[in-house]
N, C-alpha and C positions, 0 to 999 in steps of 0.2 A: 377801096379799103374795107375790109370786112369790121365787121362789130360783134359786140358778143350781148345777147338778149337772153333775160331769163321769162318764163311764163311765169305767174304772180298766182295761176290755180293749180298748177299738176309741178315746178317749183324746173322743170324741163329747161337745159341751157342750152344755146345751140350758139350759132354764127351766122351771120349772111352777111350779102353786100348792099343792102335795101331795109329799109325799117320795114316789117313783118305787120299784119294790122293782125291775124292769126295764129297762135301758136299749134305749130306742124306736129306738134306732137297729141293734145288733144284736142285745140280745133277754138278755144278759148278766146277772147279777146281782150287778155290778161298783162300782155307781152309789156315790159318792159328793159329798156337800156341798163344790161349785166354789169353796175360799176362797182368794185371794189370797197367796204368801208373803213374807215381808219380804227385800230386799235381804242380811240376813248370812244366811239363814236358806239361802237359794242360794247363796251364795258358801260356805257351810258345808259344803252338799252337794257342791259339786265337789271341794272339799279330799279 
């Protein structure tokens, strides 16, 4: 089953079927698991 990873330097979202240790886009070792945030969860962060 694929997953969806964002890189955390160049902000790059992609997909695979393997956790990434490099993000293919610029080569970074940034990558993190692309999850979803809930609506307070954002409005938290702006406050």
């Amino acid at each position: 089953m694929k997953s969806k990873y964002r890189c955390g330097a160049c902000n790059w979202r992609f997909t695979r079927s393997f956790a990434p240790k490099l993000c293919p886009y610029c080569g970074k070792d940034k990558v993190a698991e692309d999850t979803m945030q809930a609506a307070d969860d954002l409005l938290r962060d702006v406050d």
